[in-house]
C-alpha positions in Angstrom: 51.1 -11.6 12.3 48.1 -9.9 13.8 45.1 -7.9 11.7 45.0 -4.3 12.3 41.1 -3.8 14.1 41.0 -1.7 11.1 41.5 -4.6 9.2 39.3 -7.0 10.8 36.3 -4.6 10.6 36.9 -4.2 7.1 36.8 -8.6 6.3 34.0 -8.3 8.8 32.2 -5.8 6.5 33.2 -7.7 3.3 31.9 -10.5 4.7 28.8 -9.7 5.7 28.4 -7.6 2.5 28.9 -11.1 0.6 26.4 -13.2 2.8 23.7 -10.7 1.7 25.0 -10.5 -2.1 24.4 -14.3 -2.4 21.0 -14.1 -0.1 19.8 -11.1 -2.3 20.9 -12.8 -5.9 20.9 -16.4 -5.6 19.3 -17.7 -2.7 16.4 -15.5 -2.8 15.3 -15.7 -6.4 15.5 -19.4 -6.3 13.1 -19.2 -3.5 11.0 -17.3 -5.4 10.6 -20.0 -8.3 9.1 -22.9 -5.7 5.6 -20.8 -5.6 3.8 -21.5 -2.4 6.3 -23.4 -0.9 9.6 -20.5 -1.9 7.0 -17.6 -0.4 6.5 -19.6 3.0 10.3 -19.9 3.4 11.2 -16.5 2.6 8.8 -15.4 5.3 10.4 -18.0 7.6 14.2 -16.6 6.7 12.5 -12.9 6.8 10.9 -13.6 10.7 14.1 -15.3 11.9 17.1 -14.1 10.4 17.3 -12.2 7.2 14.6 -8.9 6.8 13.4 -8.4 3.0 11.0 -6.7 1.6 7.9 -8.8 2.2 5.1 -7.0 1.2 6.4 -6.3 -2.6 7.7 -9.7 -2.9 4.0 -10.9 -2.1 2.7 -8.2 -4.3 4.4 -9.7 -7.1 3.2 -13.5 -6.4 -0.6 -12.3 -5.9 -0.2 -10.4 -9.1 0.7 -13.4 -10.9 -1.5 -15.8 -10.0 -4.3 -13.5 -8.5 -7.1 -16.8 -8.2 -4.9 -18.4 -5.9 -3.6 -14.8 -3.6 -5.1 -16.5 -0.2 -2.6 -19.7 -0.7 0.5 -17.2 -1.1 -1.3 -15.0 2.4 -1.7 -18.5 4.2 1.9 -19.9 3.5 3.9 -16.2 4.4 1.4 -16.7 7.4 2.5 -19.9 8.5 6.2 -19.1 7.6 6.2 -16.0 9.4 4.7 -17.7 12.6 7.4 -20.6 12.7 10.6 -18.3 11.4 8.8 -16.2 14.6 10.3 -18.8 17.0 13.8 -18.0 16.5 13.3 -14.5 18.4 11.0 -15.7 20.5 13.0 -18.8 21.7 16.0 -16.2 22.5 13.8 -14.1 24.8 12.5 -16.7 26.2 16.5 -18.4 26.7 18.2 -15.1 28.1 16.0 -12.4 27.4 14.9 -11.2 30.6 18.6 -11.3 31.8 18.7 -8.7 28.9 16.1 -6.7 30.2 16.6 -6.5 33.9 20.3 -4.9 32.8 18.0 -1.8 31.4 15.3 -1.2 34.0 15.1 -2.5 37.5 13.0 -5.2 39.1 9.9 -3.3 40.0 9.3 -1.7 36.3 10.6 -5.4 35.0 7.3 -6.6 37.1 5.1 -3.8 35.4 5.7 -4.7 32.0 5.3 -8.2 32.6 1.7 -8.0 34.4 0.9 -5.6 31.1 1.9 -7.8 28.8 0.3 -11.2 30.5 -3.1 -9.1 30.6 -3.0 -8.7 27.0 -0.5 -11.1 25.1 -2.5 -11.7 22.6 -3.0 -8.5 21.5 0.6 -7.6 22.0 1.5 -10.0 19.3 -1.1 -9.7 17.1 -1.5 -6.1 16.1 2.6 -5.9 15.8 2.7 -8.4 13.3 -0.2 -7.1 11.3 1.9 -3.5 10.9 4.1 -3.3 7.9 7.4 -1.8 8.9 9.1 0.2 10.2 7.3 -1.2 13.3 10.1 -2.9 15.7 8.0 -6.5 15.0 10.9 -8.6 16.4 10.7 -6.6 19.8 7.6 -7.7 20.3 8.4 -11.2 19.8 11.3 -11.0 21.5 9.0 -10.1 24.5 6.4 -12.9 24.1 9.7 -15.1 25.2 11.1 -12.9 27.6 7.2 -12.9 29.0 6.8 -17.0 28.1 3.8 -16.6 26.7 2.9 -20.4 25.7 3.9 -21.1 22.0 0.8 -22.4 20.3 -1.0 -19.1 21.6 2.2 -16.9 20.5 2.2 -18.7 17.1 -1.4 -18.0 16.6 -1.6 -14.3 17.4 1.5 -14.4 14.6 -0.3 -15.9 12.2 -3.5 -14.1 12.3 -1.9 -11.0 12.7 0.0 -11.3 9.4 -2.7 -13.2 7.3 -4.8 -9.9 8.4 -2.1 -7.6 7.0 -1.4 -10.0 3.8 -4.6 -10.7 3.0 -5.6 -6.6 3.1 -2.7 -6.2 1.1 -3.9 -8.6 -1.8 -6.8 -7.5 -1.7 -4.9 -3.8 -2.8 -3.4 -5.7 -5.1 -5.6 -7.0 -6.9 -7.4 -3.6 -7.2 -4.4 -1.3 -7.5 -1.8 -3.2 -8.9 1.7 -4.3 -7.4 2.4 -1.2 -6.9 -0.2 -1.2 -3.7 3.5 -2.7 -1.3 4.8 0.6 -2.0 1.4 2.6 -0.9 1.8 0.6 1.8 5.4 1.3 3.1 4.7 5.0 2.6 1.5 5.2 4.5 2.7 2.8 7.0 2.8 5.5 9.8 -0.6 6.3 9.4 -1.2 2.3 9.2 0.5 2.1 12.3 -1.8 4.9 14.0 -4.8 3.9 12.6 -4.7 0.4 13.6 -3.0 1.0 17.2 -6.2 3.4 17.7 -8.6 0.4 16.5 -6.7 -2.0 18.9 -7.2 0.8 21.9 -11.3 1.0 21.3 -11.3 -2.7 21.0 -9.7 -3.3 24.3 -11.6 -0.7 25.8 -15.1 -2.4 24.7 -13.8 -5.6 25.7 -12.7 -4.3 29.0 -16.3 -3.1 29.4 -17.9 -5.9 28.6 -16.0 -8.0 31.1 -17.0 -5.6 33.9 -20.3 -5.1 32.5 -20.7 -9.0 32.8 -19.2 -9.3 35.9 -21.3 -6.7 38.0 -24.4 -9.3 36.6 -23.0 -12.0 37.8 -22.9 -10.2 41.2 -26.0 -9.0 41.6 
């Protein structure tokens, strides 16, 4: 006997709704009791698969044990940088298959001579931004892009320890409550540090000419 669509969108639903019930009340709360380790695999499941809330859960561990908030910063750092590979292996599988179906060859070209100027950058200051900035699109583009991993993994991690560790240190002075300043300045976040980014690329920019009309006189 076939299921109605109706039907199968409904299990579908029901199913998924389950998956995240059990992530959301068993899995991730015995994460949460393994310290160190549990905050380094929840950023790993968080970069790869499953989004939560990162920045309160952090909150909460720096709160606790606020002598050791650059261990918890370091292992979400590292966790986010390997659960990173997961989107960045499937660009880097089919991705730009993905893209060319969107824009044609020549703008395909563009974006990729962009990007290779400035990979590091185009990693970095994403993963520094609290959402909602679309983080996995730009990792998803590092593999579209092949940008080599050990580079890709390192503009991930420093990019996030940047973000964590400016978040303990709110922490620490503001209380847990600081994740939720965060979230609801993070469009100003996001337009502050994207404007930073811009003037540092600029000087940089200027300094390579600078240095390079010396070396030709």
């Amino acid at each position: 006997m076939d299921v109605p669509e109706a039907g199968k969108g409904t299990c579908l639903k029901q199913f998924f709704v389950g998956i995240m019930g059990w992530w959301k009340f068993v899995a991730l709360p015995a994460m949460a009791k393994l310290g160190f380790w549990g905050i380094g695999a929840i950023a790993l499941l968080d970069s790869s698969t499953i989004p939560v809330p990162m920045d309160a859960i952090l909150a909460v561990y720096v709160w606790n044990n606020k002598s050791h908030f650059w261990l918890y910063c370091l292992m979400a750092s590292i966790g986010s940088a390997i659960g990173g590979l997961l989107p960045y292996g499937l660009g880097r599988a089919g991705g730009e298959l993905f893209l060319l179906k969107r824009v044609d060859r020549e703008r395909f070209d563009r974006i990729r001579l962009r990007f290779e100027r400035q990979e590091f950058l185009a990693v970095m200051i994403p993963s520094m931004l609290p959402p909602p900035a679309p983080w996995k699109m730009f990792i998803f583009a590092a593999g579209v892009f092949e940008m080599r991993i050990l580079p890709f993994m390192f503009a991930v991690f420093t990019g996030r320890m940047v973000r964590w560790l400016i978040l303990s240190m709110l922490v620490l002075k503001l209380g847990p409550g600081a994740a939720d300043l965060v979230a609801h300045h993070a469009i100003i976040l996001v337009a502050v540090v994207g404007l930073l980014a811009v003037l540092g690329f600029a000087w940089w920019w200027m300094k390579k000419k600078r240095s390079g009309k010396l070396l030709e006189d």
